[in-house]
C-alpha positions in Angstrom: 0.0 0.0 0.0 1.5 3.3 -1.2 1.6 5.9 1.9 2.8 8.7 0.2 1.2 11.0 -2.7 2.9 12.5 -5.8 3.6 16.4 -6.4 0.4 16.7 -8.1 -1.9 15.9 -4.9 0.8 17.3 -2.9 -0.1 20.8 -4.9 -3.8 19.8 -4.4 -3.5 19.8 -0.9 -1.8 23.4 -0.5 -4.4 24.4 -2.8 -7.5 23.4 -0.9 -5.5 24.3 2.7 -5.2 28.1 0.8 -9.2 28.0 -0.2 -9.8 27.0 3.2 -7.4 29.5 4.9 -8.7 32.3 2.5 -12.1 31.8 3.6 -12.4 30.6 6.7 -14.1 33.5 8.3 -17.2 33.1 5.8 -17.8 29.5 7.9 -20.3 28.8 10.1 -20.1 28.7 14.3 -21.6 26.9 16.7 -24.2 30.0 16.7 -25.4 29.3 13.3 -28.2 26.2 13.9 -31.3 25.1 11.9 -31.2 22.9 9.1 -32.1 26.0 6.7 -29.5 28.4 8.5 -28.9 31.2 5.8 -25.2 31.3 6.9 -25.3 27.6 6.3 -26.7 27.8 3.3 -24.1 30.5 1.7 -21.0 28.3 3.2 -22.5 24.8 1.5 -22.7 27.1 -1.5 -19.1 28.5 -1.5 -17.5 24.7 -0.7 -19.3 23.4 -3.9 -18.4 26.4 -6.1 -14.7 25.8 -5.0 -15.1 21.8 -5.9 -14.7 21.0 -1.9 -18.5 19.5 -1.8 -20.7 18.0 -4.1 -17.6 17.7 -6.2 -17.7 15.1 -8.3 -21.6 15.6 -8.9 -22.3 17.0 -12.3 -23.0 20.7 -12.9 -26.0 20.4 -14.4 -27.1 18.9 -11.2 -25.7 21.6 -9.3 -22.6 20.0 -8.2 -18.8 20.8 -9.0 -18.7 18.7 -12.1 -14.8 17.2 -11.4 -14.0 14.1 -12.7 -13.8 11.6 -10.0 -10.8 11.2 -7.7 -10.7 9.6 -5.0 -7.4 10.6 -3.4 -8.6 14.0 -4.2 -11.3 13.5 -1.9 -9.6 11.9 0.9 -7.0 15.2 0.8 -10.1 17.8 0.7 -11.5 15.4 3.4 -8.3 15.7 5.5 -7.7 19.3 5.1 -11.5 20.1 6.9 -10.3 17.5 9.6 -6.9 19.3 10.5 -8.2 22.7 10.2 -11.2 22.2 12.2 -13.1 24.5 9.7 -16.3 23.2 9.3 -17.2 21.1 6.5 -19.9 20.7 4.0 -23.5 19.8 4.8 -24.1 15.8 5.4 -26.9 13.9 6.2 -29.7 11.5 5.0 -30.2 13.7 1.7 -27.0 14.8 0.7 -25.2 11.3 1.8 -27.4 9.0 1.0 -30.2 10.1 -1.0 -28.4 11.5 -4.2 -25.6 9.0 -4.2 -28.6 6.7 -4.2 -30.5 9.0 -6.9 -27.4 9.3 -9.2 -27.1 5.6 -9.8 -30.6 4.1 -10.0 -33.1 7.5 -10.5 -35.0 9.0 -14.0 -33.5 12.3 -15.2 -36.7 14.2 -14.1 -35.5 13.7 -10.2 -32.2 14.0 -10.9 -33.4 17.6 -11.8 -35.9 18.1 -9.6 -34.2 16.6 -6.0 -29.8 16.8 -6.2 -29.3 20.7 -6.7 -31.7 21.6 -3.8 -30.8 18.7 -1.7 -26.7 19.8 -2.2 -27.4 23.1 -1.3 -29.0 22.6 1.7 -32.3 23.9 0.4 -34.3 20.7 0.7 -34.4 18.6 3.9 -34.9 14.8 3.2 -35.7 11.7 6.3 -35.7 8.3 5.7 -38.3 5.9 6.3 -37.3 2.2 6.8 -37.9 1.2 10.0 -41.0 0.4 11.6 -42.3 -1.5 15.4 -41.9 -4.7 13.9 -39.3 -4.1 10.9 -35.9 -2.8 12.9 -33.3 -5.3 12.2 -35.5 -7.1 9.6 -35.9 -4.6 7.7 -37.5 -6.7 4.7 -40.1 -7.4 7.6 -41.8 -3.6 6.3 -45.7 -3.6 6.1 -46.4 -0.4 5.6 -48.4 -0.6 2.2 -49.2 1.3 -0.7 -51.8 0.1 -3.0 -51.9 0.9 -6.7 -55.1 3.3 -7.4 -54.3 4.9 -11.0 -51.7 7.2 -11.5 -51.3 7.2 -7.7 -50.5 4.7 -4.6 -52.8 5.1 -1.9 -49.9 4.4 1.2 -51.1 3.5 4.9 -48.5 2.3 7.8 -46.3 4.2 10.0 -42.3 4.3 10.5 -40.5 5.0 13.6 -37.2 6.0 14.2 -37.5 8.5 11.7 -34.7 11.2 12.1 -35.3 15.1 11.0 -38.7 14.2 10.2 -40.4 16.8 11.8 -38.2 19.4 9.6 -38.1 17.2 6.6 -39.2 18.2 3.2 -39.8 15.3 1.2 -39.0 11.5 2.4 -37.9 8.6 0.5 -40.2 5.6 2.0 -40.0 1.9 1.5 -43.7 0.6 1.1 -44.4 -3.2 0.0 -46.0 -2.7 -2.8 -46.8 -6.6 -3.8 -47.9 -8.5 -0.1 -48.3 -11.9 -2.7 -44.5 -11.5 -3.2 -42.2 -13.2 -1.1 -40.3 -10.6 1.7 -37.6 -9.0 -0.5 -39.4 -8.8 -3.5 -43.1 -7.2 -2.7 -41.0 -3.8 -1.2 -41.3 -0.3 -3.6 -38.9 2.7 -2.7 -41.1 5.9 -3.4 -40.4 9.4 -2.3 -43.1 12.1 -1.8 -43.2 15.2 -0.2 -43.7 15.3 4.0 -46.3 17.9 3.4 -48.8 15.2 1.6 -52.2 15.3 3.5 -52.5 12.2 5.8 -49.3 12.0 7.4 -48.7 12.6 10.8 -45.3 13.2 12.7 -44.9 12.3 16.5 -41.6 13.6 18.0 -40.0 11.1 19.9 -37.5 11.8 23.0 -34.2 10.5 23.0 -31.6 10.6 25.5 -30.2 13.5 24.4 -33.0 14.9 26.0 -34.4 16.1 22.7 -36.7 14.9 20.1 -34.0 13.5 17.2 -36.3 10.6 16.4 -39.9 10.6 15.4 -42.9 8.2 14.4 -44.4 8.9 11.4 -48.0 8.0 10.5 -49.9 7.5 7.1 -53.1 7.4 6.4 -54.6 6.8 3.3 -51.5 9.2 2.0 -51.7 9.6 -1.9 -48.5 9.8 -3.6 -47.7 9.7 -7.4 -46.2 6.8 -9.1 -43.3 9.2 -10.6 -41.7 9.2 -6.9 -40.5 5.8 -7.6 -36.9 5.1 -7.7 -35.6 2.5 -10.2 -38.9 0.4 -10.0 -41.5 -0.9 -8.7 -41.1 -4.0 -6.3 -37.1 -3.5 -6.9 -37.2 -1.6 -3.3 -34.9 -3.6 -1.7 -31.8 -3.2 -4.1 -33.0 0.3 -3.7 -32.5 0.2 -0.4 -29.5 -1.6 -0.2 -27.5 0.9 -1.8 -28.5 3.9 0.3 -27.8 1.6 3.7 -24.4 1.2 1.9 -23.8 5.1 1.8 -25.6 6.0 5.3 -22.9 3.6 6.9 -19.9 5.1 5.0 -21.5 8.3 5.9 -21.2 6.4 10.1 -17.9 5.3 9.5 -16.0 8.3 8.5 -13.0 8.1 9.6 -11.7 12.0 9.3 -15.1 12.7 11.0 -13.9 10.4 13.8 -9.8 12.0 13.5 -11.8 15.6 13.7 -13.5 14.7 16.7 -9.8 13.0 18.5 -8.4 16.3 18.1 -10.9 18.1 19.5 -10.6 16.2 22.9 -6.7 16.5 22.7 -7.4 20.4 22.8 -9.9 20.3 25.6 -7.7 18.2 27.0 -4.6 20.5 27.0 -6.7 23.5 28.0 -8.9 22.3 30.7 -7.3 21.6 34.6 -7.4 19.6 37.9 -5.4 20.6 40.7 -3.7 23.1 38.5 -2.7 20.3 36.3 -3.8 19.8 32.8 -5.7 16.8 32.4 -3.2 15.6 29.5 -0.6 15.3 32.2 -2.6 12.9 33.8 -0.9 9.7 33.3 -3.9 7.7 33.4 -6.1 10.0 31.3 -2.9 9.9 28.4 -2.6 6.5 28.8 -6.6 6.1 27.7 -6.1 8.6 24.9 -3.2 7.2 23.6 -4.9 3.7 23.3 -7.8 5.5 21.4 -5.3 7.8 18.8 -3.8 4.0 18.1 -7.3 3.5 17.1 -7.8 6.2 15.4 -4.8 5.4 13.7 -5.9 2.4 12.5 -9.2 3.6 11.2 -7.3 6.1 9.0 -5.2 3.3 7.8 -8.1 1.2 7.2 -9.3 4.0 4.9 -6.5 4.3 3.4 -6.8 0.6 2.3 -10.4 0.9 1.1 -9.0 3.8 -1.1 -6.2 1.5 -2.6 -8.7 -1.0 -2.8 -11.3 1.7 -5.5 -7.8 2.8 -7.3 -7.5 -0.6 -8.0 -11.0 -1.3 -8.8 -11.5 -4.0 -6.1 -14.0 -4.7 -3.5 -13.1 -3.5 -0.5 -14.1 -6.9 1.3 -13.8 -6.6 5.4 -12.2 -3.6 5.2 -15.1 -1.9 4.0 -17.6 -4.2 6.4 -15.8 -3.0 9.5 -16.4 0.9 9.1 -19.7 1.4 10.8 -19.3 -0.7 13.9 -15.5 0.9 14.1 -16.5 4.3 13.9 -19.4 4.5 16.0 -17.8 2.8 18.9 -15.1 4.2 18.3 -16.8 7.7 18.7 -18.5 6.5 21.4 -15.5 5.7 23.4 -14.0 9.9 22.4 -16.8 10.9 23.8 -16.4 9.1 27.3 -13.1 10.1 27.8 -14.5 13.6 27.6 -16.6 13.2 29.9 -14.8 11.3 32.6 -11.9 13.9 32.5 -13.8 16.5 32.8 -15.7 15.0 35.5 -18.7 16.5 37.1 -18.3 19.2 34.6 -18.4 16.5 31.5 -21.8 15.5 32.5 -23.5 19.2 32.1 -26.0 19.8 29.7 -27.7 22.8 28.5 -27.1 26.6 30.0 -24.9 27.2 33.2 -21.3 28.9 33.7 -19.5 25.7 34.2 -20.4 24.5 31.0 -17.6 22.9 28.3 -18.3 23.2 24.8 -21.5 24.1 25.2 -22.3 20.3 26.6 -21.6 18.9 23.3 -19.6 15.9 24.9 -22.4 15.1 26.9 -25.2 15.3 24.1 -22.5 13.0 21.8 -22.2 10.6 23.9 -26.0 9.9 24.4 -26.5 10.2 20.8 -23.6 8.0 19.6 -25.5 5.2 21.7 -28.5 5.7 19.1 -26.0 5.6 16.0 -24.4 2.2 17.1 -28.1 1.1 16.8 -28.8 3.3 13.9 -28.1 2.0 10.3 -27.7 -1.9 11.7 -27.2 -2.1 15.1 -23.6 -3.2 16.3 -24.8 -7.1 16.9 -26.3 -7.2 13.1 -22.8 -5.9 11.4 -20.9 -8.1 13.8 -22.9 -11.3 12.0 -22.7 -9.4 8.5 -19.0 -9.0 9.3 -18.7 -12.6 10.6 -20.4 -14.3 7.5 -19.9 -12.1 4.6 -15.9 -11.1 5.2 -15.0 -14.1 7.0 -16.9 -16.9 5.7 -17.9 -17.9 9.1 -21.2 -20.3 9.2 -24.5 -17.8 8.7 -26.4 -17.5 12.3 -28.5 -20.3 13.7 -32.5 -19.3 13.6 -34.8 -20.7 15.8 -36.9 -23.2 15.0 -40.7 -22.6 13.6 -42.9 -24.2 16.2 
């Protein structure tokens, strides 16, 4: 595996560290919340006119338009991780939705959805699971019955993040209940403002409302929102759960986030001694920079792997599970060395980071669940990269 990068990326990288430098006071802050923020908005914008997001997504589509490069990306990728400057916009639409809609959608939604999806200018949630189709996700009941030009769609999803703010949704509906699991399932997307649906916020640990359930009821949509075709849902869906847990897995998201806590941990004290110099604090951080370590080299081998035009086999099924635990476990060592001050949440003058550590570390427990909980990619790892015998079910009685 070649470590090093020739002259050309090398140029590439002190010209995305100058865009970055030269504009860096344009970014966002912490300030600057809502999904629609304007300030938002303009950076996501100024990124993708620069070719630093959306960048290989064609222009007529609103992207960059750059051929694709994948070391390219992993330097643009790096450079937002050193410098801390914010980075583009992510999410369900923009990381999963239009990588999804580039590969299996019509022109017409290629039009219609990327450019204001990329720009921050249309909010998208996902609905897959539902009370009885979590894990089993091919378990989905929520139907949608053919009535003309339209599919009449009743059922309810939970789980359903950004929801409440969403725009449109792209839905999974069984479509055929003759059909055997897999192949009866339709992936449709309609707009969240379509009479008959009904959003319930639901609570997390956070201590806000970052999931919700979503009802339908006799909801009609047109049969143009389908993507790729009718009853081909689950390939559909396959390929978005493959880009949602990339989207997990990131390991410069996860590097970002280790040097974060090595500042807070330079800066913040005990005793008049930074909690750095604690041996037993270092000693845990060093363990997880090792890890962190690895992760980056574990990208670096899924990106020789694309070069090459291979599959990235186990490397690429260990990213989700690796980087949500592994964010998990950042977000504890904040909190135990701060202490009683880790554990503080909302307003107050002893506050850190505006109780970030505290909220991530509730939330990352959802994401290890989120996407295929840790015990379902432990199997898919187990089975599908090393060949291990597939999961004994219990019998039918």
């Amino acid at each position: 595996m070649k470590l090093t990068l020739d002259p050309q990326y090398e140029a590439f990288r002190a010209e995305v560290s100058d865009t970055l430098a030269k504009n860096a006071h344009l970014a966002p802050t912490s300030e600057d919340k809502g999904y629609k923020n304007a300030k938002r908005i303009a950076w996501q914008k100024l990124l993708i006119a620069n070719g630093l997001a959306a960048r290989t997504i064609p222009k007529e589509y609103g992207g960059y338009g750059a051929e694709p490069d994948i070391l390219k990306a992993r330097i643009i990728a790096e450079e937002f991780a050193r410098t801390r400057i914010p980075g583009p916009m992510a999410g369900q639409g923009i990381s999963m939705f239009v990588p999804t809609l580039l590969e299996l959608g019509t022109e017409a939604q290629k039009q219609a959805y990327i450019r204001p999806t990329i720009e921050g200018e249309m909010i998208w949630c996902q609905g897959y699971s539902e009370p009885g189709a979590g894990s089993d996700l091919a378990a989905v009941r929520t139907s949608a019955v053919e009535d003309g030009d339209d599919y009449v769609i009743n059922g309810s999803k939970i789980w359903t993040s950004t929801a409440k703010q969403a725009d449109m949704i792209f839905c999974l509906v069984r479509t055929d209940p003759a059909a055997k699991k897999h192949e009866g399932i339709t992936y449709i997307t309609f707009p969240m403002t379509t009479p008959g649906i009904e959003v319930r916020p639901l609570v997390d640990m956070t201590g806000s409302a970052n999931f919700n359930e979503v009802f339908f009821t006799d909801v009609r949509v047109p049969k143009s929102g389908v993507i790729f075709a009718p009853n081909k849902g689950w390939q559909v869906a396959n390929a978005t759960l493959t880009h949602e847990r990339g989207m997990l897995g990131d390991p410069n998201a996860t590097k970002a986030r280790l040097l974060e806590l090595i500042t807070l941990m330079k800066a913040e004290t005990v005793n008049g001694a930074r909690l750095i110099d604690n041996p037993v604090l270092r000693d845990r951080l060093m363990k997880l920079q090792g890890e962190v370590y690895a992760m980056q080299a574990n990208g670096l081998r899924i990106t020789t792997s694309r070069l090459q035009g291979q599959q990235a086999g186990l490397a690429g099924l260990v990213v989700k599970l690796q980087g949500c635990d592994l964010n998990h476990e950042i977000a504890r060592l904040a909190i135990d060395a701060l202490g009683e001050l880790g554990i503080l949440y909302e307003e107050g003058e002893h506050l850190r980071a505006d109780g970030n550590w505290q909220w991530r570390y509730m939330y990352d427990l959802g994401l290890i669940i989120g996407g295929g909980t840790a015990q379902i990619q432990k199997n898919i790892i187990a089975e599908r990269g090393l060949d291990m015998p597939r999961e004994p079910k219990l019998a039918k009685v």
